[in-house]
C-alpha positions in Angstrom: 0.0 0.0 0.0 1.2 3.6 -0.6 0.3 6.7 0.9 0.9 10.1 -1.5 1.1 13.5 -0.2 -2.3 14.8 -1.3 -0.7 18.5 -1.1 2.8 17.2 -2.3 2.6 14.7 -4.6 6.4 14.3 -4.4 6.3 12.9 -1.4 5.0 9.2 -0.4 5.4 6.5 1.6 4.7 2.4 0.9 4.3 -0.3 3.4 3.4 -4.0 2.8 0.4 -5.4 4.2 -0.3 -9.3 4.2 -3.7 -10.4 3.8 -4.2 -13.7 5.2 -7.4 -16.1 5.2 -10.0 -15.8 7.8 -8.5 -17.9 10.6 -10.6 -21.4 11.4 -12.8 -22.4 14.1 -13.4 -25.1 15.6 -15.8 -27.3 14.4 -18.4 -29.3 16.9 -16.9 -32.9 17.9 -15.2 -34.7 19.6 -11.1 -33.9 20.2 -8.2 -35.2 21.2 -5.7 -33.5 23.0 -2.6 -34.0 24.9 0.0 -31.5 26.3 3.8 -31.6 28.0 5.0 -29.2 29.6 9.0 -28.5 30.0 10.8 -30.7 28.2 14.0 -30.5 30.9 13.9 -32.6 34.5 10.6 -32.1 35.6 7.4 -32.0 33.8 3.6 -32.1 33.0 1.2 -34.6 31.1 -2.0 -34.1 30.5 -3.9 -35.9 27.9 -7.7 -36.5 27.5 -11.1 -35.8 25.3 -13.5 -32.5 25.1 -16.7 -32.5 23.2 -16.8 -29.5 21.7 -20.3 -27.5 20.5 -21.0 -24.3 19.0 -18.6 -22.7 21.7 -19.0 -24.7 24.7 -17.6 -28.0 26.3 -20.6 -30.4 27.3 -17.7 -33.4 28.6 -15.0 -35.4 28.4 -12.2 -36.5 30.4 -8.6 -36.6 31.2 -4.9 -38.1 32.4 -2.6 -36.0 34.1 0.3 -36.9 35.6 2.9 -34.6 37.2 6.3 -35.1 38.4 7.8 -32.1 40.8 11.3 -32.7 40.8 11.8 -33.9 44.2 11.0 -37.5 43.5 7.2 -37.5 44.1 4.7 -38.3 41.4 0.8 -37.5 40.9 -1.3 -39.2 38.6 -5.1 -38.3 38.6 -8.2 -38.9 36.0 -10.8 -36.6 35.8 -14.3 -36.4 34.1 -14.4 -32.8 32.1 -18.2 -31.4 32.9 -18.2 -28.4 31.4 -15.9 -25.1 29.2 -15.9 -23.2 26.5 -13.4 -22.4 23.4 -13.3 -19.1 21.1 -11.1 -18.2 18.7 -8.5 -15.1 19.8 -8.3 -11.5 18.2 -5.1 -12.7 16.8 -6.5 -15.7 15.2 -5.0 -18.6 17.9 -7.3 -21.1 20.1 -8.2 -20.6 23.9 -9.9 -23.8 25.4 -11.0 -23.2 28.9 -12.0 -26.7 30.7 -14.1 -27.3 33.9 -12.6 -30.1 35.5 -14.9 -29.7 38.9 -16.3 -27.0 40.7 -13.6 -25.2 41.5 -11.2 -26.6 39.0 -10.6 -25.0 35.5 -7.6 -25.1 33.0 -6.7 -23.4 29.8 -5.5 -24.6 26.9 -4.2 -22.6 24.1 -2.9 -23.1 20.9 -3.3 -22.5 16.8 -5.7 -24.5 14.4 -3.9 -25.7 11.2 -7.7 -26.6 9.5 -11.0 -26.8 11.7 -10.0 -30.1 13.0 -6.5 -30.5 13.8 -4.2 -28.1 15.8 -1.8 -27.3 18.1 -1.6 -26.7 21.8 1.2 -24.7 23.3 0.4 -23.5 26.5 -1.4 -25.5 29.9 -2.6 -22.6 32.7 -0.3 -19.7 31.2 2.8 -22.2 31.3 4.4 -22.8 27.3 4.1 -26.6 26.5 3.9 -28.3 23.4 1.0 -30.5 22.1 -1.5 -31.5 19.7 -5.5 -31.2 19.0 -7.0 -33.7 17.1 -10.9 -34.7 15.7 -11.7 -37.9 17.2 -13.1 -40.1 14.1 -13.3 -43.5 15.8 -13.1 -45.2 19.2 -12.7 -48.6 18.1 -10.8 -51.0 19.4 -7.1 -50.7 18.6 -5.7 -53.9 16.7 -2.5 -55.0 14.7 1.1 -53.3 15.5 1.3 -49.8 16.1 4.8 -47.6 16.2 5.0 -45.9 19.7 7.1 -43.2 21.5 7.3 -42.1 24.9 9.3 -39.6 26.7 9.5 -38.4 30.2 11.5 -38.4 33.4 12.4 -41.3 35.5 12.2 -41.6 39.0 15.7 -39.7 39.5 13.8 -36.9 37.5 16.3 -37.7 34.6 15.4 -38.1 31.1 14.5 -41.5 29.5 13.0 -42.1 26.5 11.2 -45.3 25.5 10.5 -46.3 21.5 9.2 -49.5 19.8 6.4 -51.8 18.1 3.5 -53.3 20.0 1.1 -55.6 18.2 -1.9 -55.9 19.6 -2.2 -59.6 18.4 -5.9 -60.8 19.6 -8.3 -59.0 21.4 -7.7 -57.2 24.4 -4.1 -59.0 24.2 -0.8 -58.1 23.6 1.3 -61.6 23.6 5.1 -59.9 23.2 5.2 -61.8 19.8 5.6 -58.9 17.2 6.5 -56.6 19.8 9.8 -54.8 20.4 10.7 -52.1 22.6 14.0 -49.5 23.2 14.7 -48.0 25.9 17.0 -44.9 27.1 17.7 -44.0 30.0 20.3 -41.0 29.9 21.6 -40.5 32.9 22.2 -44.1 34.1 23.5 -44.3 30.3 21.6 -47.4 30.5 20.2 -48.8 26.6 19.0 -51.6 25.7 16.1 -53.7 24.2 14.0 -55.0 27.0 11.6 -57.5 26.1 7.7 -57.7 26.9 5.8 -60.6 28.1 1.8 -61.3 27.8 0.6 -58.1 28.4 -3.2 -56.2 27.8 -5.0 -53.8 26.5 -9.0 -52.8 27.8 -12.0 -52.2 25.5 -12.3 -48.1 24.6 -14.8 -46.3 26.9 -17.3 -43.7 25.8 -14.7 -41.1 25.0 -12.0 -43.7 23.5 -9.8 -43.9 26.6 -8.5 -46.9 26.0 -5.7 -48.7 29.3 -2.5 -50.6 27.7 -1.1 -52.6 30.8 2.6 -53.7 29.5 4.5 -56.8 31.6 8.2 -56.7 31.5 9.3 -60.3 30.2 12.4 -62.0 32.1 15.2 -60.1 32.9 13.8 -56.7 31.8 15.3 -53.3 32.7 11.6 -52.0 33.0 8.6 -52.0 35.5 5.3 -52.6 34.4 3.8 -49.8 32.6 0.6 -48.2 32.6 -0.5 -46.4 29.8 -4.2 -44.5 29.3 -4.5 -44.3 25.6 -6.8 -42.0 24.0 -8.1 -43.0 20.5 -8.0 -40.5 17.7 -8.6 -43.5 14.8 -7.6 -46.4 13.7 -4.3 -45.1 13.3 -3.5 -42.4 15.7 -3.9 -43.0 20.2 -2.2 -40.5 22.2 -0.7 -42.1 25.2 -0.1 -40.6 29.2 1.6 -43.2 31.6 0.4 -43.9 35.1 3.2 -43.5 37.8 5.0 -46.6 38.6 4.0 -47.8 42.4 7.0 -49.9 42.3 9.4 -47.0 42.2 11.8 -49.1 40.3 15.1 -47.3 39.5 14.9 -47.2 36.0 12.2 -45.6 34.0 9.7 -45.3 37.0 8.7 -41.9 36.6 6.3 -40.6 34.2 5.7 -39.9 30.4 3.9 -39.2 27.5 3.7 -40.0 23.7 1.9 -41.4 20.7 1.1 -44.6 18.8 0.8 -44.8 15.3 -1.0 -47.9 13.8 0.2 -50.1 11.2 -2.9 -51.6 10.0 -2.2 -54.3 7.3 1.7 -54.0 7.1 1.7 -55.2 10.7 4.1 -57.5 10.7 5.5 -57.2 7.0 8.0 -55.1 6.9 10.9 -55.6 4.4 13.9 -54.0 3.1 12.3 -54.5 0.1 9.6 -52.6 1.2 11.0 -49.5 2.1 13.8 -49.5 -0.2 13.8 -46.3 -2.3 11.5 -44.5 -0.2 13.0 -40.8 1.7 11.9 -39.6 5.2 11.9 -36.4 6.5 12.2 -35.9 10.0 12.8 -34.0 13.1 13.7 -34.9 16.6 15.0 -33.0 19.8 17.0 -34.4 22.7 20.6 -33.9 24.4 23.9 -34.4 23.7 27.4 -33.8 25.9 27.3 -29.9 25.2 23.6 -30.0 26.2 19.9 -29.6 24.3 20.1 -30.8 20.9 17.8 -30.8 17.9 18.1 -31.8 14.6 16.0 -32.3 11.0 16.8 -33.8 7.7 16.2 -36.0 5.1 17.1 -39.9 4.6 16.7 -41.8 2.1 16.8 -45.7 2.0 18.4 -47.0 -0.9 18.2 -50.6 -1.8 20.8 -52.9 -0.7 21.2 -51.5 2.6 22.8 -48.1 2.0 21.5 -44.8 4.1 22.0 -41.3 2.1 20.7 -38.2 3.0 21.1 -34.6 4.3 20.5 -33.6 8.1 21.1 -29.8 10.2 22.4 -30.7 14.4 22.5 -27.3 16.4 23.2 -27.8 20.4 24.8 -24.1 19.9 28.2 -25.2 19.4 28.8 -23.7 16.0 30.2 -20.6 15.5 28.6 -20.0 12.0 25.6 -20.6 10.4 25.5 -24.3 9.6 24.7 -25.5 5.9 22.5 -28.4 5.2 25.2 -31.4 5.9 25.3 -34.4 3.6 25.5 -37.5 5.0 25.9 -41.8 4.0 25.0 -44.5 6.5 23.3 -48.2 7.1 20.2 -49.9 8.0 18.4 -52.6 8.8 14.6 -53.4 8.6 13.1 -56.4 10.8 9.4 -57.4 9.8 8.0 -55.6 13.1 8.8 -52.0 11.0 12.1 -51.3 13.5 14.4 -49.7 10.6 17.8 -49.5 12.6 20.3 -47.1 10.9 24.0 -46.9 11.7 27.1 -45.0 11.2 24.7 -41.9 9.9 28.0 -39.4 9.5 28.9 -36.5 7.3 33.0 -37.9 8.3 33.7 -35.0 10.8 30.8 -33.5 12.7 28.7 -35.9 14.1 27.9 -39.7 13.9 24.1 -40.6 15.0 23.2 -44.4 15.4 18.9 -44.5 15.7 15.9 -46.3 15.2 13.0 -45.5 12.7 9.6 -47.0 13.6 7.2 -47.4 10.5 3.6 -47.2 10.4 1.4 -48.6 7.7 0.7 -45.3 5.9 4.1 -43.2 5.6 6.1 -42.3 8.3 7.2 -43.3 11.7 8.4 -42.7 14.8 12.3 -42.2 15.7 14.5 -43.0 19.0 18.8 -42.2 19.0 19.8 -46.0 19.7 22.6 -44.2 22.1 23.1 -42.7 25.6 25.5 -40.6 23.7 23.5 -38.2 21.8 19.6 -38.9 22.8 16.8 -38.1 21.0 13.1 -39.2 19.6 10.9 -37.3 17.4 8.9 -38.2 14.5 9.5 -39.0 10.6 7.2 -38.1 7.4 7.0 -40.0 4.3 8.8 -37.4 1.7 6.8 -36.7 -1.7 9.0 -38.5 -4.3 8.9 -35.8 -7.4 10.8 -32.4 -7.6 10.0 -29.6 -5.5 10.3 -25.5 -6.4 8.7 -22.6 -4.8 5.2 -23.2 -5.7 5.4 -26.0 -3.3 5.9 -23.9 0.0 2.7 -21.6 -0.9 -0.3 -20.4 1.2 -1.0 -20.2 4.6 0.4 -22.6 7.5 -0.3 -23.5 10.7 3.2 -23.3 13.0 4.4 -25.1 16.0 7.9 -25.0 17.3 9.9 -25.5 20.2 12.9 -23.0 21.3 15.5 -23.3 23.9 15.9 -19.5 23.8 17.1 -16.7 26.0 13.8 -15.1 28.1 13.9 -11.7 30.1 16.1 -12.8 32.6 18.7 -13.4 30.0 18.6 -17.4 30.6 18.2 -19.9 27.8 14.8 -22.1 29.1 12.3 -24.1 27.0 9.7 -22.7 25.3 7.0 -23.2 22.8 5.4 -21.2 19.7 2.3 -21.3 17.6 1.0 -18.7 15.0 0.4 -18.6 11.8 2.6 -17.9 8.5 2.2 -17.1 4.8 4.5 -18.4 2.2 4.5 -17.1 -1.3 6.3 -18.1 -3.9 8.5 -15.0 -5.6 11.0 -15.9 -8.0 12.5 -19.2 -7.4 12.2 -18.3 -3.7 9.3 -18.4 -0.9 8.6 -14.6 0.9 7.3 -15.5 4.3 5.1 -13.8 6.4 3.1 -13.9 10.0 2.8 -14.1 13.5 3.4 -16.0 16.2 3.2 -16.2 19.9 4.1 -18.2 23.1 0.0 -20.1 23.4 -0.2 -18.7 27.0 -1.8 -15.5 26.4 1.8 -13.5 25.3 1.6 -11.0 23.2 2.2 -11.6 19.1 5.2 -10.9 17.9 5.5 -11.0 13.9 7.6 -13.3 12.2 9.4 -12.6 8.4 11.9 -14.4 6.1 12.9 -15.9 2.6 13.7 -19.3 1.3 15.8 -20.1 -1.6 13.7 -23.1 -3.5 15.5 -26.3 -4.5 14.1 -29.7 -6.3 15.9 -31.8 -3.2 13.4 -30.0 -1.0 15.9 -28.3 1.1 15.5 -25.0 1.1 17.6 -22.0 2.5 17.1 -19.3 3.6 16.0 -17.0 7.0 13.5 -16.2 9.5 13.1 -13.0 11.9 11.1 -12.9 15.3 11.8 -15.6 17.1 15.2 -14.0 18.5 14.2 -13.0 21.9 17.0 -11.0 22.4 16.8 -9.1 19.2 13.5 -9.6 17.4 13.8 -8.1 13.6 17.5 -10.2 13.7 17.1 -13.0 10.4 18.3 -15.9 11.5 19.4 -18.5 9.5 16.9 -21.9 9.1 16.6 -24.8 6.6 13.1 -25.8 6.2 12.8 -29.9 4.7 9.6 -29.6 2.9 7.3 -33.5 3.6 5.6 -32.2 0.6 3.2 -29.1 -0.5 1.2 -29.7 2.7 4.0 -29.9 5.4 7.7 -28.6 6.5 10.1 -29.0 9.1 12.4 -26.1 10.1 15.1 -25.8 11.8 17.4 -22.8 12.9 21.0 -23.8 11.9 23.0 -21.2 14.0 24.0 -20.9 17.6 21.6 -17.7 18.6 19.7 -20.1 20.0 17.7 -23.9 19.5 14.0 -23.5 17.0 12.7 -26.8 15.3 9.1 -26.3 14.2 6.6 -28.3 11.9 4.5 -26.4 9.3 1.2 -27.7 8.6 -0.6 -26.1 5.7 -4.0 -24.6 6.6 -6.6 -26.4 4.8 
């Protein structure tokens, strides 16, 4: 838009303005939800079901379980009587749930379409979480990919990753089923095995209890899991506190499982051979937090290529997109183990994918060394360019970045962005915020397009300390629907997922 000097025409002035679709509401159903808050030593989760109708909650119910650093854990489920959602002036979600009389919490977050969001603040504290449209509450069946993450009971980090295969009904016989465990700070990893375990029948929500039995000579306790069915494909997962207090893994967690449906069981090198994943995961290494994104690709005979981005701060320069080789392995539960991933000089990650039946996965570091879990997408196989990153997106990222106090803590973003395409390269556009009721701050960049899907480029806004610096990113595009980015120099830690708004 420009403004002319109606007495001196001379003189003018021209600002750009981004017009962005209406934002979406939230259509009457039934959702999922779950949320963790603080992804460091001690920790929130809460997952559970509202119904949600023309602006108010009429029920539903939830899982919390809350671990306060001192070595005492608190698990509670609660029946939801009662709320009310609205969209915000600045276009984000606000979900306020009455738990009892005197009990209320708020959710907030950003919708990417009218049925599927994200949550990233719990009672004014940043988290990081997911909103989903509940489509079915059947009974789970056949394997499903599953990830867990939490503190144990030293209120250490420990991660948990595998395949369970729900194998009859209500039964989980260990056959088919495989599970990894780390435990960072007792550097303890391993593959502990499962004996005969269970699963109930879903409830009237879809809350649905997986009760896991360690087989012989297991590093874990028995595990207690509420599982909250989105579909067939999708449960979100809270864990009960461990009675037992063993000393490893008996603390609490949360996570998903993603179902296999008719590949259950049938998993092949020859069926994933050619096939690229992009992915994103966050954890710790020996300097500290660590995240990381990228692209593999599993070629046929067993070789791993691909191109990844590692920040835990320690570079002094921005870091370009690192090409690296590797191994792997694929056993018929879906476990894809890759080995010696390396660019020859800067790192060298060992980890494990776990495939679901419809694209993508679930992935766990297979290392006490550098430790970390996060999630895999099934990468569109033609040529991308800039018309591929173009419209408007839902965002949700995590940042370990510096806050008033001038500390680096955890924190979590959602907003909205605008990509077009302008010349080869993507002009982005939007505005973002910390979910628990913090004020907007507005986010701008460029990306340079290339056919790998790997673009280039920056993004300004989410530098606390200077908010109109451009910081450099590399966003891995799934396809024209989704991205991962990742901020590749040592101002401070960003890995977000865009999700396009549909």
């Amino acid at each position: 838009m420009t403004a002319t000097s109606v007495t001196d025409p001379t003189k003018s002035i021209s600002v750009s303005i981004v017009i962005t679709a209406a934002a979406p509401t939230l259509a009457d159903g039934t959702y999922v939800f779950q949320i963790s808050v603080s992804p460091g030593n001690v920790g929130t989760f809460v997952t559970g079901t509202i119904v949600a109708k023309s602006g108010t909650i009429t029920g539903g119910e939830q899982d919390a379980t809350t671990d306060d650093g001192e070595g005492d854990e608190y698990t509670i489920f609660q029946q939801i009587s009662g709320g009310s959602y609205s969209t915000t002036p600045d276009g984000n979600l606000e979900i306020n749930v009455q738990i009892s009389q005197n009990e209320t919490e708020t959710l907030n977050g950003t919708l990417a379409s009218n049925s599927q969001g994200f949550i990233a603040g719990f009672d004014g504290i940043s988290g990081s979480g997911t909103l989903d449209l509940q489509t079915s509450t059947a009974a789970p069946t056949g394997g499903y990919a599953i990830s867990l993450y939490g503190v144990d009971y030293y209120n250490s980090p420990a991660w948990i990753g595998g395949v369970l295969n729900i194998d009859s009904p209500g039964g989980i016989s260990g056959n088919g089923s495989v599970l990894d465990l780390i435990d960072a700070p007792a550097y303890s990893a391993g593959a502990p095995s499962l004996a005969a375990s269970t699963v109930t029948a879903p409830d009237a929500f879809g809350r649905v209890i997986f009760h896991l039995n360690p087989g012989t000579n297991s590093t874990l306790p028995v595990l207690n899991l509420a599982g909250y069915v989105v579909d067939s494909t999708h449960i979100r997962l809270n864990q009960f506190s461990d009675p037992t207090y063993s000393y490893i893994y008996a603390g609490i967690s949360g996570g998903t499982a993603l179902g296999q449906g008719t590949s259950t069981g049938k998993f092949s090198s020859a069926s994933v051979a050619g096939t690229s994943y992009v992915f994103a995961a966050q954890g710790e290494d020996q300097q500290g937090p660590l995240q990381l994104a990228g692209v593999v690709t599993l070629n046929a005979g067993g070789s791993a290529t691909g191109t990844l981005n590692w920040n835990d701060l320690r570079e002094g320069t921005a870091q370009n997109p690192l090409p690296f080789t590797g191994a792997y392995t694929v056993d018929p539960t879906g476990r894809v183990t890759l080995t010696n991933l390396t660019d020859g000089s800067t790192f060298k990650y060992s980890l494990h994918l776990y495939l679901t039946g419809s694209g993508g996965g679930l992935a766990l570091s297979s290392d006490a060394d550098d430790v970390f879990a996060g999630q895999a997408f099934l990468k569109q196989a033609g040529a991308f360019t800039s018309a591929s990153f173009t419209g408007g997106y839902g965002l949700n990222a995590n940042l370990y970045a510096t806050i008033s106090n001038g500390e680096l803590e955890w924190e979590n973003a959602v907003g909205s962005l605008v990509a077009v395409p302008n010349a080869g390269t993507d002009e982005v556009s939007g505005f973002a915020d910390g979910g628990a009721g913090l004020a907007d701050f507005a986010i701008s960049g460029s990306f340079t397009a290339a056919s790998s899907g790997v673009f280039d480029g920056t993004l300004a806004g989410f530098d606390g300390t200077s908010p109109t610096k451009a910081n450099a990113f590399t966003l891995y595009m799934v396809d024209g629907t989704q991205a991962v980015a990742i901020e590749t120099d040592n101002s401070q830690l960003m890995l977000g997922r865009m999700v396009l708004v549909q």
